[in-house]
N, C-alpha and C positions, 0 to 999 in steps of 0.2 A: 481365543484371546478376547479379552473383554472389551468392549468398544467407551472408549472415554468420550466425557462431554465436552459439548462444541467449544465451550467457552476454554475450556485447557487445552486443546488443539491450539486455540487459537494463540495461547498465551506461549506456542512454542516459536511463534514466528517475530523475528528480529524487530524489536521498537517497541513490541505491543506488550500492556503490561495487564495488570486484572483488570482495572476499570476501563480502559480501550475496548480490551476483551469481550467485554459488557457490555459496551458500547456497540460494539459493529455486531455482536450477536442479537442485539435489541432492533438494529437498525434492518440489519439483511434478515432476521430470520430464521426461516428452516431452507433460506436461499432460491426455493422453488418460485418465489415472484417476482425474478429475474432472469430473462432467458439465456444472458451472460454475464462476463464479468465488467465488461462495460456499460451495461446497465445498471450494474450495481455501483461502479465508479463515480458513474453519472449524478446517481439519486445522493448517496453521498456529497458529492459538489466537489469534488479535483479533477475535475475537468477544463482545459483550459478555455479560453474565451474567445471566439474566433469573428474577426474584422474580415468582411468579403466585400469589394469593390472590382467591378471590371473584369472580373473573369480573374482577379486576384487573392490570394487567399492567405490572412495572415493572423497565424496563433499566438495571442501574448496572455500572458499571466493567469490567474484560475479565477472565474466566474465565483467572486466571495456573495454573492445575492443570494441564491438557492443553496439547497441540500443543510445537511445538519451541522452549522457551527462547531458547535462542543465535541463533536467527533472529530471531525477537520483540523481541530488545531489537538484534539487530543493526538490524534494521529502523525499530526506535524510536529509535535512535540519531540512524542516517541522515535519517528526520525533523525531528529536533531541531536536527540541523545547517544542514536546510533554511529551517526554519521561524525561526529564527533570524536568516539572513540573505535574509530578506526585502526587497527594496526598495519605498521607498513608494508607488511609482506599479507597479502590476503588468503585467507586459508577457506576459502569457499567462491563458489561462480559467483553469490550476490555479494559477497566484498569487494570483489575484481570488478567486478559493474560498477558497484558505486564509488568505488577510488578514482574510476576513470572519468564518471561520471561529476566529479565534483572536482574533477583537472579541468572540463570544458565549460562548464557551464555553472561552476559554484555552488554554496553549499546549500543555498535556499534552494536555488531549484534542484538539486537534486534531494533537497527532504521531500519538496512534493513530488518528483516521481518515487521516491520509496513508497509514498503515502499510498500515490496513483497503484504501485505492484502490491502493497501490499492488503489492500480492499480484495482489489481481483483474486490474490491469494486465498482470502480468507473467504470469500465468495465459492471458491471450487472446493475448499475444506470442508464448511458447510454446507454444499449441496452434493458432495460425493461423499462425504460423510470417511475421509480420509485420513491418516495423519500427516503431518508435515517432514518432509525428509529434505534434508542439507544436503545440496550438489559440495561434494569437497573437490578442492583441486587436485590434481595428481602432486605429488611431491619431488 
């Protein structure tokens, strides 16, 4: 079986279109200078922003200072387009995720956690040099 290039791998995962593709391929790599997928989240910059006082610990919104702009909102884009045309009976695990996902917590944050899973994704594609496979629901 012939192995395809990263950037079409990548263009199988939900949101992401060529130039995103290009994007996060430009950004992570060949993925190897990241020792995971949180590192790779991180350097990107959807990460959120975390206020500690007193032995208190509290996460709000995504640190917009660091990591690569133009990817960030390419990404959150791609999200938003997702998350948008959601249909209402979900025919995969990460539909059913972010239906529910966008029941609690609404549509912006949950474009950025797609964003947040879908770096990480594209981080383990590109260093395991894998393809993408859809969890379906059972019917």
């Amino acid at each position: 079986m012939k192995q395809s290039q990263p950037c079409q791998r990548l263009i199988e995962l939900e949101g992401v279109g060529e130039v995103c593709a290009a994007m996060l391929f430009c950004s992570l790599g060949d993925g190897k200078g990241f020792k995971n997928g949180r590192q790779a989240f991180a350097y990107v910059g959807v990460t959120p922003k975390q206020f500690s006082s007193g032995g208190k610990v509290s996460m709000k919104g995504i640190d917009k200072v660091g990591g690569n702009k133009e990817l960030r909102a390419a990404l959150y884009l791609g999200a938003l387009s997702f998350v948008i045309s959601l249909p209402d009976k979900p025919k995969t695990t990460k539909q059913a995720w972010l239906i529910s996902l966008v029941q609690r917590v609404g549509i912006k944050r949950a474009c950025i956690a797609m964003a947040n899973k879908t770096v990480r994704t594209a981080w383990a594609l590109i260093a395991t040099e894998k393809q993408y496979q859809k969890t379906l629901l059972p019917c």
